[in-house]
C-alpha positions as CSV (number, residue, x, y, z in Angstrom):
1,X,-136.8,-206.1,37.8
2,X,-135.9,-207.5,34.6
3,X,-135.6,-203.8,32.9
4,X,-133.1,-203.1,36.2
5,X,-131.0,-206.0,35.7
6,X,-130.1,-205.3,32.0
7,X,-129.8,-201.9,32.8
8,X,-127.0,-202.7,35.1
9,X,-125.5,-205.6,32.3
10,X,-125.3,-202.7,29.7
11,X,-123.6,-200.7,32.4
12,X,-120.9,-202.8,33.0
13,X,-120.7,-203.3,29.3
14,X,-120.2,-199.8,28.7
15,X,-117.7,-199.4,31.6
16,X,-115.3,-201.9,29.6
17,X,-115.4,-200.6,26.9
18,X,-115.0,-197.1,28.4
19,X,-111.8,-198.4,30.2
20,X,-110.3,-200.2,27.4
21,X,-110.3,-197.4,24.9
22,X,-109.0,-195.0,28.0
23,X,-106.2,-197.6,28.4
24,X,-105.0,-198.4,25.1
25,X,-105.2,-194.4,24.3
26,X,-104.2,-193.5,28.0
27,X,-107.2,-190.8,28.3
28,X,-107.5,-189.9,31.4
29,X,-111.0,-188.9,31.1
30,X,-112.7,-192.1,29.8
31,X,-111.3,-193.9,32.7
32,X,-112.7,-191.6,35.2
33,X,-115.4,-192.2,33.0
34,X,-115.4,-196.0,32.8
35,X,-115.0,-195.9,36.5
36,X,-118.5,-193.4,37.4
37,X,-120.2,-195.9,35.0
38,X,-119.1,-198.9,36.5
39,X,-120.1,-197.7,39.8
40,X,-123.2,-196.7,38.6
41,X,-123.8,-200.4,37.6
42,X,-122.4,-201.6,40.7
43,X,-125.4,-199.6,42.7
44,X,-127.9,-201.0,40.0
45,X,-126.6,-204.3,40.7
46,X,-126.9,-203.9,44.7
47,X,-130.3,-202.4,43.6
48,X,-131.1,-205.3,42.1
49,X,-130.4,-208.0,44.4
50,X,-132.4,-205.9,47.2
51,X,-135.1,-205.7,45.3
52,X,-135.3,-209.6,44.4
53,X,-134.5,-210.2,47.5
54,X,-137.4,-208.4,48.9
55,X,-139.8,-210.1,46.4
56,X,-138.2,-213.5,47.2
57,X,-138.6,-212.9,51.0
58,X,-134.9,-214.4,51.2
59,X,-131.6,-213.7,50.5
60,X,-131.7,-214.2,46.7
61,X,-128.8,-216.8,46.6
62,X,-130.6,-219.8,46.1
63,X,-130.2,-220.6,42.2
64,X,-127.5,-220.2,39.8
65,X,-128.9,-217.0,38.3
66,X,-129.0,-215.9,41.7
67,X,-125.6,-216.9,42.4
68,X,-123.9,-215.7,39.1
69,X,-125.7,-212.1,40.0
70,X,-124.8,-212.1,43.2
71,X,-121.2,-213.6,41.9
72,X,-120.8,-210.4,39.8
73,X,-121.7,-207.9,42.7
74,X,-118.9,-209.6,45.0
75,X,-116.4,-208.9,42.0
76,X,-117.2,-205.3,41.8
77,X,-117.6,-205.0,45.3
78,X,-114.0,-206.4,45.5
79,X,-112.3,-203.8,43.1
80,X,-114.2,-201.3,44.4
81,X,-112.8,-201.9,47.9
82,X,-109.0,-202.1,46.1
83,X,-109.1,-199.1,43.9
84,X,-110.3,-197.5,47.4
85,X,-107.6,-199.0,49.5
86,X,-104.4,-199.6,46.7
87,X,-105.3,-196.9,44.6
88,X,-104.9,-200.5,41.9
89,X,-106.1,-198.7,38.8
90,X,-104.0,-201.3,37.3
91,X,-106.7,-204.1,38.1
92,X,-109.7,-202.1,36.3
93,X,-109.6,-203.2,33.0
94,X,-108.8,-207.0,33.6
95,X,-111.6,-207.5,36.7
96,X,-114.2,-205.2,35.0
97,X,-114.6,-207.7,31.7
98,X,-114.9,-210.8,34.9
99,X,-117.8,-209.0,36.3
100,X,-119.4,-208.5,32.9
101,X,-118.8,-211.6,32.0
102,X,-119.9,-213.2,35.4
103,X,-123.2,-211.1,35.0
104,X,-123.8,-212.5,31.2
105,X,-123.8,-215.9,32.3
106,X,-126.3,-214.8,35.0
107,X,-128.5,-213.2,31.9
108,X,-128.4,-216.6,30.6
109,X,-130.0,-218.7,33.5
110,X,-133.6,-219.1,34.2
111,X,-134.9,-215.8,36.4
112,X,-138.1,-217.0,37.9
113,X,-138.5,-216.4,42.1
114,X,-139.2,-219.7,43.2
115,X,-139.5,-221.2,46.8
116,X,-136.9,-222.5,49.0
117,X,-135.8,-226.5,48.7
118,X,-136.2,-228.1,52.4
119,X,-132.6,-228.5,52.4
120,X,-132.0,-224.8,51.7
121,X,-134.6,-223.3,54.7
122,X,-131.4,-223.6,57.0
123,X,-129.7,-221.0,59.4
124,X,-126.8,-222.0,57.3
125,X,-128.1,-220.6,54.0
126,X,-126.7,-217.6,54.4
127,X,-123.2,-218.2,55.5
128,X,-122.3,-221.1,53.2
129,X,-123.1,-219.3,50.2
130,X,-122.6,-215.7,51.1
131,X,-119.0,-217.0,51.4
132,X,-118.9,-218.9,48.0
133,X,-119.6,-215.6,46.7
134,X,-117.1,-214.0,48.3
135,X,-114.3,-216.7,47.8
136,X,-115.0,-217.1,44.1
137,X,-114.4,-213.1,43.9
138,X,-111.4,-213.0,45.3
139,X,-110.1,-215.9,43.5
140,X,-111.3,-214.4,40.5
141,X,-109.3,-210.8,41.0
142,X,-106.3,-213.1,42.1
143,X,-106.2,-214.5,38.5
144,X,-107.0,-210.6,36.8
145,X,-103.8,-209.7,38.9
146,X,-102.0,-212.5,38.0
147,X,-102.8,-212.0,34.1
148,X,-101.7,-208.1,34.9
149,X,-98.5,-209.4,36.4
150,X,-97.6,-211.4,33.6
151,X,-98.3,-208.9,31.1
152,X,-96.5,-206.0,32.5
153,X,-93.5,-208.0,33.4
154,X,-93.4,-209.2,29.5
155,X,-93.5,-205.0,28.5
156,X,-90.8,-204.0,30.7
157,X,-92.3,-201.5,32.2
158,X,-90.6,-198.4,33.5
159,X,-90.5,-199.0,37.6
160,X,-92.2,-202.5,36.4
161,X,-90.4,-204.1,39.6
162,X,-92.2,-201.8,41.8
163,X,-95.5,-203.0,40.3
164,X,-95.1,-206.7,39.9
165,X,-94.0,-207.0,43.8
166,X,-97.3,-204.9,44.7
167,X,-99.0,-207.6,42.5
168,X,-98.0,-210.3,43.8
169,X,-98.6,-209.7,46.7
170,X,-102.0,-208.5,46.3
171,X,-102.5,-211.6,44.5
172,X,-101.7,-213.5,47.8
173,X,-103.3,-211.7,50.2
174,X,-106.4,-212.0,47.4
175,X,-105.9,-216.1,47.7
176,X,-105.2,-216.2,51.3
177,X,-108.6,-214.1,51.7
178,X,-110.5,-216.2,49.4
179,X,-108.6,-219.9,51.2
180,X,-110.3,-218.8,54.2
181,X,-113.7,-218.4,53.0
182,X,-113.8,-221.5,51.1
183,X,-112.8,-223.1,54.0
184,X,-115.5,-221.6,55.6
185,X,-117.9,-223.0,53.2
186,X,-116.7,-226.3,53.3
187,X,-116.9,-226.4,57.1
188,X,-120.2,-225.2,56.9
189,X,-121.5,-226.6,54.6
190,X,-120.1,-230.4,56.1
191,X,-122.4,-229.0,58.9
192,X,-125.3,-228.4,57.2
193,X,-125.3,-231.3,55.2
194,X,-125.5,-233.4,58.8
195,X,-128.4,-231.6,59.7
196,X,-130.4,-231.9,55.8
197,X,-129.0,-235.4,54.9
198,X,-127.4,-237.3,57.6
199,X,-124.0,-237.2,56.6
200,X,-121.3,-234.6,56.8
201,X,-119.6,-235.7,53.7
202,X,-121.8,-237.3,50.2
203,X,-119.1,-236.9,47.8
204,X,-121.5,-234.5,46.2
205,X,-119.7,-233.5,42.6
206,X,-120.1,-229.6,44.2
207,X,-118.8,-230.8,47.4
208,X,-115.7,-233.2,45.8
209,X,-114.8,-230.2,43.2
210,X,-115.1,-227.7,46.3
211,X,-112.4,-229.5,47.8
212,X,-110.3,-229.8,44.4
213,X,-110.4,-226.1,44.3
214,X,-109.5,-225.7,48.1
215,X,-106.3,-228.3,47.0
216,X,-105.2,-226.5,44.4
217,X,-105.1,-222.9,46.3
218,X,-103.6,-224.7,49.4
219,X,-100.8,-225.6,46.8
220,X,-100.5,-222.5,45.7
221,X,-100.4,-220.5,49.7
222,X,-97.4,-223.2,50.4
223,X,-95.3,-222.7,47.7
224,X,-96.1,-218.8,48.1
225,X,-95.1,-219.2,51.5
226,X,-91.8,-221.4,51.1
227,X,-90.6,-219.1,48.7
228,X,-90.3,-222.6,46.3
229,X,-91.4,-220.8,42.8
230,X,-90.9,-217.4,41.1
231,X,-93.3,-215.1,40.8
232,X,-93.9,-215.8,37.1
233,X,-94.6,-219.2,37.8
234,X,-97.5,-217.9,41.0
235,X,-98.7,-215.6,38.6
236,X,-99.7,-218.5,36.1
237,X,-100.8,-220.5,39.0
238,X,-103.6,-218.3,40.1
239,X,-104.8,-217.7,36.3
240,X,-105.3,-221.1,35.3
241,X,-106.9,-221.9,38.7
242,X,-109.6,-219.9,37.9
243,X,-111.0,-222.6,35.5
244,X,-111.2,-224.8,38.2
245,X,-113.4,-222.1,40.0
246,X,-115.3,-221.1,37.1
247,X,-116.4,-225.1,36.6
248,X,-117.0,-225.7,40.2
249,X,-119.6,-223.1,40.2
250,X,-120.7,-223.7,36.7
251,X,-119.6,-226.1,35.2
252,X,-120.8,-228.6,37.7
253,X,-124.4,-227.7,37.9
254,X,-124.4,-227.6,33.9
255,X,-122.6,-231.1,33.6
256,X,-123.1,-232.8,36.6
257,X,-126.2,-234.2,38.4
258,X,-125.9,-234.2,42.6
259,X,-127.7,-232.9,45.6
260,X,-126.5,-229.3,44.3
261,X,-128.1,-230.0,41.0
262,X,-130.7,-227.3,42.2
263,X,-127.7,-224.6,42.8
């Protein structure tokens, strides 16, 4: 497993590079490149998880190298679905570096297969962090479109209007998709903490930073919504909430000592 797993690392690795070169040079062929390599990875990385889960007899979610690697598929799975759908070659080259990235940190983390906390042998298990995955991609590619937004309003582009509308609003519908799942995690996992501890609410450093995150994007969907701010200003919004993301499933764990300690 280990040999599949850096496999699909150096994949990704050589997909961004492959699409930066065919960006700054605009070849054509090294980004159709860049793109068969990255799906390439994409497959080893759904491989991957299969395979671990099958060893684990679980879904492998249950630690943060689990997490991250899982965290990294829901990115790629993400763009995938949007170059698919928007034809957003656009969002390539910022989102592939994230699901690099995402995957280093996963390289990083301790990769034994170890058994199942009490608290974690729930029906819940599934939903509250399948979602997490899900919610921290989409924030994620909300802050690679905001980044491309700002940038390609600050070069002027050629029918640039046309392309920062699309991204904002892709943006949006990129928050508003990952809102709804984190809401769905909190719900959840309120309800599963009942059940394990007794208590829907602990103030848990995961659960209290879960909640800042959910704040800020809530903040973000109302002024979207009341048409309060310019887009510049929602661009920056989503990229410097992805910190906040980033540390509530990182940075927590790493810092931080709670009933999630073991995520």
């Amino acid at each position: 497993m280990d040999i599949l797993f850096f496999s699909v690392l150096v994949l990704y690795l050589v997909a961004v590079v492959l699409q930066f070169i065919g960006a700054i040079f605009k070849k054509e062929k090294l980004l159709k490149a860049a793109w068969l390599v990255f799906l390439a990875g994409f497959i080893g990385n759904s491989a991957y998880m299969v395979v671990r889960g099958i060893a684990a007899h679980r879904l492998p979610l249950s630690n943060q190298f689990e997490f991250a690697t899982a965290f990294a598929w829901g990115i790629a799975l993400l763009l995938i679905f949007l170059k698919m759908k928007k034809s957003s070659d656009w969002l390539a080259t910022i989102a592939m570096p994230a699901a690099f990235l995402v995957l280093s940190y996963a390289a990083l983390q301790p990769k034994e297969i170890t058994e199942l906390m009490p608290a974690l042998r729930s029906a819940w298990f599934g939903l509250h962090i399948g979602s997490a995955v899900f919610s921290y991609s989409a924030f994620v590619l909300a802050g690679c479109t905001g980044l491309r937004r700002i940038l390609t309003a600050r070069r002027n582009e050629e029918k640039g209007e046309l392309k920062i509308q699309q991204m904002d609003f892709l943006s949006y519908r990129l928050v508003g998709f990952g809102f709804l799942l984190l809401t769905v995690v909190i719900l959840s996992g309120a309800i599963w903490a009942e059940q394990a501890w007794s208590a829907f609410w602990t103030w848990d450093p995961k659960e209290v930073w879960a909640l800042i995150t959910w704040i800020i994007y809530a903040v973000y969907l109302h002024l979207r919504l009341r048409g309060k701010r310019d887009g510049n200003f929602l661009a920056w919004f989503v990229v410097l909430a992805v910190p906040v993301v980033l540390f509530t499933f990182a940075g927590v764990n790493t810092l931080m000592s709670g009933l999630h300690s073991y995520g």
